[in-house]
Chimera marker file (.cmm) of the C-alpha trace (Angstrom):
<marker_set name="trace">
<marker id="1" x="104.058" y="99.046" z="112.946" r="1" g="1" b="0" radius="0.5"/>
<marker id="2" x="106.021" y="96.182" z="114.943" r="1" g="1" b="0" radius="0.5"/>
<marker id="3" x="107.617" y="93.361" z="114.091" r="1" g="1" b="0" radius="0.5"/>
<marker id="4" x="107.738" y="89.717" z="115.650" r="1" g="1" b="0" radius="0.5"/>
<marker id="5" x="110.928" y="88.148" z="115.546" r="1" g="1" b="0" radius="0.5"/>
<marker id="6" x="110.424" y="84.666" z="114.990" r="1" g="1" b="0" radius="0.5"/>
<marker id="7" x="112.265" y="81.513" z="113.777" r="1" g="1" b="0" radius="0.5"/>
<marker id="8" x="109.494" y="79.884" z="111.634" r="1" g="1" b="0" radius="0.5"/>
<marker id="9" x="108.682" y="80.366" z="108.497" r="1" g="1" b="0" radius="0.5"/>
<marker id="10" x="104.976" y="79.291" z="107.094" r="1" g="1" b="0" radius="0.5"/>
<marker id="11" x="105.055" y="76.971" z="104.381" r="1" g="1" b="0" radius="0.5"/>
<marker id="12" x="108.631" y="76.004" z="104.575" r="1" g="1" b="0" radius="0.5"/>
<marker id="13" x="109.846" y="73.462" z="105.954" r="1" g="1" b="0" radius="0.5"/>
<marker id="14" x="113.279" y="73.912" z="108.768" r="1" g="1" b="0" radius="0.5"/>
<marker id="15" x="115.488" y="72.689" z="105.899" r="1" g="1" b="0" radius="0.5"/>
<marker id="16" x="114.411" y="74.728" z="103.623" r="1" g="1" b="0" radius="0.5"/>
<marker id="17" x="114.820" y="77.544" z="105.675" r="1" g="1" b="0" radius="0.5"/>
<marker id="18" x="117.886" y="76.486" z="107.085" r="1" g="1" b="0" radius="0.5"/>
<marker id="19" x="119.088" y="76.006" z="103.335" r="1" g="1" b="0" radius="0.5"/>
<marker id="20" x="118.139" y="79.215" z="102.264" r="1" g="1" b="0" radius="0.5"/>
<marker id="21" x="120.028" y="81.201" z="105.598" r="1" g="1" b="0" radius="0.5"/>
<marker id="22" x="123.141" y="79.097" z="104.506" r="1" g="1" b="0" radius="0.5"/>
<marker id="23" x="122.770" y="80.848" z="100.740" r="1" g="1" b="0" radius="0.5"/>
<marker id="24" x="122.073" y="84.310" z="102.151" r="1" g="1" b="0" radius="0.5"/>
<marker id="25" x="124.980" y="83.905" z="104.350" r="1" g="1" b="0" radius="0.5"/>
<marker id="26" x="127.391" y="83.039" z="101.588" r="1" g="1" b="0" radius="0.5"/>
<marker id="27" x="126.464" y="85.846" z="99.547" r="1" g="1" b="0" radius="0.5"/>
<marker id="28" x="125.499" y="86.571" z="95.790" r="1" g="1" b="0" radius="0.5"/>
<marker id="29" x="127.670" y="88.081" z="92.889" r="1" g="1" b="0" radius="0.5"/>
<marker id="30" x="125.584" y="90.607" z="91.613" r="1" g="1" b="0" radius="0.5"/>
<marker id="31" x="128.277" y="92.039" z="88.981" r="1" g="1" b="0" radius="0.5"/>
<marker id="32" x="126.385" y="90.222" z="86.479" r="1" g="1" b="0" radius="0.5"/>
<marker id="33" x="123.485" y="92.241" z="87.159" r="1" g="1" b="0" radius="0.5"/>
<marker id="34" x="122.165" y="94.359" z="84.434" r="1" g="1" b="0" radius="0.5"/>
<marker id="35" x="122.490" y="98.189" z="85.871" r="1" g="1" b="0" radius="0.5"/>
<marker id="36" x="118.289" y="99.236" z="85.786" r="1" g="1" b="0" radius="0.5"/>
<marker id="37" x="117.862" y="103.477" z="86.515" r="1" g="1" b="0" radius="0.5"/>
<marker id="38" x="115.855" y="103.299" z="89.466" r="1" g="1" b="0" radius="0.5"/>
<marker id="39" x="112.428" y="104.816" z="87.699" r="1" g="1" b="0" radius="0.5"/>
<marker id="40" x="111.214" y="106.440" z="91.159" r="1" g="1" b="0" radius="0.5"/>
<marker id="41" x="114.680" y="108.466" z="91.219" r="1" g="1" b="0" radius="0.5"/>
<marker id="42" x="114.438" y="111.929" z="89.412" r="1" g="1" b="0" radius="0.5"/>
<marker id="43" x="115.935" y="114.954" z="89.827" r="1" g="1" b="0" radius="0.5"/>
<marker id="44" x="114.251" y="117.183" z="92.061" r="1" g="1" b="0" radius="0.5"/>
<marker id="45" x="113.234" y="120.516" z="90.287" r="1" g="1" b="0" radius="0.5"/>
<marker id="46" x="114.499" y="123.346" z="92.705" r="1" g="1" b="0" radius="0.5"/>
<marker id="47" x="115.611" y="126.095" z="90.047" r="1" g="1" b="0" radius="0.5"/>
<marker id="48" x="114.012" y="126.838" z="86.869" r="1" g="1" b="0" radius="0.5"/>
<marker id="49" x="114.439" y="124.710" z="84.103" r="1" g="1" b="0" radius="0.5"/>
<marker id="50" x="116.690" y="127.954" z="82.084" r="1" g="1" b="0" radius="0.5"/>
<marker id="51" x="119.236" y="127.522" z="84.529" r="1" g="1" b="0" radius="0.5"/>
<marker id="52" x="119.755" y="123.648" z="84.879" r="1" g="1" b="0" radius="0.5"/>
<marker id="53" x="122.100" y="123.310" z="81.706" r="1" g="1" b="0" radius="0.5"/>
<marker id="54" x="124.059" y="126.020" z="82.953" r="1" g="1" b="0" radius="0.5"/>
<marker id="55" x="124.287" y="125.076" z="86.463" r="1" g="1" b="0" radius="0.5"/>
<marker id="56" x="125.605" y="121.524" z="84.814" r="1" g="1" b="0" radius="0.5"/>
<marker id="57" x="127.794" y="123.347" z="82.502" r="1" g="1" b="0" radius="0.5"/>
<marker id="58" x="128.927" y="125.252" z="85.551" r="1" g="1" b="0" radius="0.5"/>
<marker id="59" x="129.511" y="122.049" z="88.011" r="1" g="1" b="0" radius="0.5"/>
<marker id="60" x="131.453" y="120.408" z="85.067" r="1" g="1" b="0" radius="0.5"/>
<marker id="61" x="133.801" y="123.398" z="84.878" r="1" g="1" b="0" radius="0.5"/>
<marker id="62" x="134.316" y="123.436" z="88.312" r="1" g="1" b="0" radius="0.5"/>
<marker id="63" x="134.908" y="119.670" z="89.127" r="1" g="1" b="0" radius="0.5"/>
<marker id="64" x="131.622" y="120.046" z="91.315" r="1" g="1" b="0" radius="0.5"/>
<marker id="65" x="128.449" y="118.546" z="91.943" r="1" g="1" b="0" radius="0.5"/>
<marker id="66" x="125.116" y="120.657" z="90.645" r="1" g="1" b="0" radius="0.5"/>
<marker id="67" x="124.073" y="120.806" z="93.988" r="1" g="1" b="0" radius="0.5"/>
<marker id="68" x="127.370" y="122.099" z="95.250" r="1" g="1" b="0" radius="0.5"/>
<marker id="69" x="127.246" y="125.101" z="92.745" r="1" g="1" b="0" radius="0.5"/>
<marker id="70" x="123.499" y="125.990" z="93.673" r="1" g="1" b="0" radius="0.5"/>
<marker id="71" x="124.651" y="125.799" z="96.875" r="1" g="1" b="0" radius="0.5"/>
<marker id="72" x="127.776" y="128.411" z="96.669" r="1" g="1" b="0" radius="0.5"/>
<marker id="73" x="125.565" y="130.552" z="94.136" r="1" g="1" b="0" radius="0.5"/>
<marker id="74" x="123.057" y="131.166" z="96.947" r="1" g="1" b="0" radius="0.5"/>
<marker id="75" x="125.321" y="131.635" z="99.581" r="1" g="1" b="0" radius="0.5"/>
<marker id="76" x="127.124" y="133.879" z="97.475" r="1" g="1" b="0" radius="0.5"/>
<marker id="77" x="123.923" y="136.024" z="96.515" r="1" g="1" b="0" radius="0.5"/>
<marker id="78" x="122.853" y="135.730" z="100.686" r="1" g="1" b="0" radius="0.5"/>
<marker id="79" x="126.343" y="137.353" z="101.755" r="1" g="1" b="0" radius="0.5"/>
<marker id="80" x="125.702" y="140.282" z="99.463" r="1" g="1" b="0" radius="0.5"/>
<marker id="81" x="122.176" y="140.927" z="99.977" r="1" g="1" b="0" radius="0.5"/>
<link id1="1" id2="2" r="1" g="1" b="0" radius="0.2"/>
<link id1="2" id2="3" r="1" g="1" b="0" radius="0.2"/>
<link id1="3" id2="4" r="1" g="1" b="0" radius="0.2"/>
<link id1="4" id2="5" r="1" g="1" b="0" radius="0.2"/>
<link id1="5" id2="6" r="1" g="1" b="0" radius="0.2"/>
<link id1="6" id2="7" r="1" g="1" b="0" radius="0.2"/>
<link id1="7" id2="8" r="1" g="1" b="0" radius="0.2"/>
<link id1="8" id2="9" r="1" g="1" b="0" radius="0.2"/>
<link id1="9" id2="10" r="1" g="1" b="0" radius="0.2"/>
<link id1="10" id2="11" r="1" g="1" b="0" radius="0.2"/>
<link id1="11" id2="12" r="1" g="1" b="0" radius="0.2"/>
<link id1="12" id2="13" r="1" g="1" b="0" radius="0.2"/>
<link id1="13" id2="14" r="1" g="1" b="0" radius="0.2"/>
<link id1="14" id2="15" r="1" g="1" b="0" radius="0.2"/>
<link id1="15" id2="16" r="1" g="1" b="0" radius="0.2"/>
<link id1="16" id2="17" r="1" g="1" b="0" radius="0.2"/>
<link id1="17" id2="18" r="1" g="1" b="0" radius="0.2"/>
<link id1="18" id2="19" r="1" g="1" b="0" radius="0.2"/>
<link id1="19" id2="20" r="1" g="1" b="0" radius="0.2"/>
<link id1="20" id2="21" r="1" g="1" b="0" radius="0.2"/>
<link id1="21" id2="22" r="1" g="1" b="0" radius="0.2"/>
<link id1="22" id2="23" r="1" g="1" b="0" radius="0.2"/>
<link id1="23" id2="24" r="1" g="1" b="0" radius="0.2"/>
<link id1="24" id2="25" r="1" g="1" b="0" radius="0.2"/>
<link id1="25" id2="26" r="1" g="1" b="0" radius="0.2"/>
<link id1="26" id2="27" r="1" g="1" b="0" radius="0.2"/>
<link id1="27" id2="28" r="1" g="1" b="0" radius="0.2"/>
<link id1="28" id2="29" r="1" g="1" b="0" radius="0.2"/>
<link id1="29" id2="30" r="1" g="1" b="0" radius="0.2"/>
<link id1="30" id2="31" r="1" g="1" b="0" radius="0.2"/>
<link id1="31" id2="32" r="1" g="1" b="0" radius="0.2"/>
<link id1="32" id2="33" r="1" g="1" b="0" radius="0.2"/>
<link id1="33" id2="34" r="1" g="1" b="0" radius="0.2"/>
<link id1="34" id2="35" r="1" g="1" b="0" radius="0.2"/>
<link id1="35" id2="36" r="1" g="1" b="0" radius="0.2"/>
<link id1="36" id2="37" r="1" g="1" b="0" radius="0.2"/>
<link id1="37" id2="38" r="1" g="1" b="0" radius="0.2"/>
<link id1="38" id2="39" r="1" g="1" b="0" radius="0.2"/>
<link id1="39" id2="40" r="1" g="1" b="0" radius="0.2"/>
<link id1="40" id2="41" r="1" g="1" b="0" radius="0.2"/>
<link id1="41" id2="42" r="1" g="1" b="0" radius="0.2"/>
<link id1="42" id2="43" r="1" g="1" b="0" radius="0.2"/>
<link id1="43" id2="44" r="1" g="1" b="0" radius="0.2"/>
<link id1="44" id2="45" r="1" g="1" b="0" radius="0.2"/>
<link id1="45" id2="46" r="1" g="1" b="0" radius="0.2"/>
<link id1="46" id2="47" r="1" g="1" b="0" radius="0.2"/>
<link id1="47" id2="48" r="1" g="1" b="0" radius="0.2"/>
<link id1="48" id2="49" r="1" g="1" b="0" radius="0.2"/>
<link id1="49" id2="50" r="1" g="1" b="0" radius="0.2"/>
<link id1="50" id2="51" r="1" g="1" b="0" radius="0.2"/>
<link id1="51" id2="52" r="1" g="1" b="0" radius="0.2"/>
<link id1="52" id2="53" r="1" g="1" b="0" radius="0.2"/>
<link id1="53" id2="54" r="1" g="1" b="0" radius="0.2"/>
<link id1="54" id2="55" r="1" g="1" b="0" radius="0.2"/>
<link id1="55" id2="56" r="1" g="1" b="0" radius="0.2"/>
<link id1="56" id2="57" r="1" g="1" b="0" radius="0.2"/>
<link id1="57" id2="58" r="1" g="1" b="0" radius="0.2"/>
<link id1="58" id2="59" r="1" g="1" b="0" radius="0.2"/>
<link id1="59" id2="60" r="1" g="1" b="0" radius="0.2"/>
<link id1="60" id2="61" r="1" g="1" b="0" radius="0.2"/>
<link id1="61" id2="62" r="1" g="1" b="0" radius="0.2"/>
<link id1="62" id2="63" r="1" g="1" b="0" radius="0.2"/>
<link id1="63" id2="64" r="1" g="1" b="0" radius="0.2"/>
<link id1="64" id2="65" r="1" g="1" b="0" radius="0.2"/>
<link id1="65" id2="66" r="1" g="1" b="0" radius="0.2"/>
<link id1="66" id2="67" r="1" g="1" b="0" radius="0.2"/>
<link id1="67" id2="68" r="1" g="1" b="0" radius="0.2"/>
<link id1="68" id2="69" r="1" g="1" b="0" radius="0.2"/>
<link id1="69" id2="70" r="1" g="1" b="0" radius="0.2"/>
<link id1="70" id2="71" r="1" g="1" b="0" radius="0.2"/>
<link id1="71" id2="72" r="1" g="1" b="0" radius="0.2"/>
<link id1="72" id2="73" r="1" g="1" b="0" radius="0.2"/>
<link id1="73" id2="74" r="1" g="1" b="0" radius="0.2"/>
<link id1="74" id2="75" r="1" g="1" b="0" radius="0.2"/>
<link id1="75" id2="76" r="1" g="1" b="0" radius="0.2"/>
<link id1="76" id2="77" r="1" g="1" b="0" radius="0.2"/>
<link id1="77" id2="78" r="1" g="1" b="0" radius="0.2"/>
<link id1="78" id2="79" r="1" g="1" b="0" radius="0.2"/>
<link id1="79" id2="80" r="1" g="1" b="0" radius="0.2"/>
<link id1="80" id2="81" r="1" g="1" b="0" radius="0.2"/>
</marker_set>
């Protein structure tokens, strides 16, 4: 796919595009925002679903992330086997 870089816009008028750079450019306060879970975002399913609530019970213990304790769990288990 490529992209032309251009500096008109169909439909709108220079001003209005000139208007609209000038709001981009000052920015926008998005605290306000209402915080929406990103629906496409789940948690990817690498360890059977027996272990998750330990591995989270685990991670909270430890002050770690869950992928941080899979992570030391496996490399644990690779340096033995």
């Amino acid at each position: 796919m490529s992209y032309e870089i251009t500096d008109h816009v169909p439909g709108l008028t220079e001003a209005q595009v000139a208007g609209l750079v000038k709001e981009a450019e000052v920015g926008y306060d998005l605290s306000a925002c209402p915080v929406v879970a990103n629906p496409h975002f789940q948690r990817v399913q690498l360890v059977p679903e027996d272990l998750l609530e330990a591995i989270d019970e685990r991670a909270a213990k430890d002050g770690q992330s869950p992928d941080a304790v899979v992570r030391e769990a496996l490399s644990n288990y690779l340096d033995t086997a």
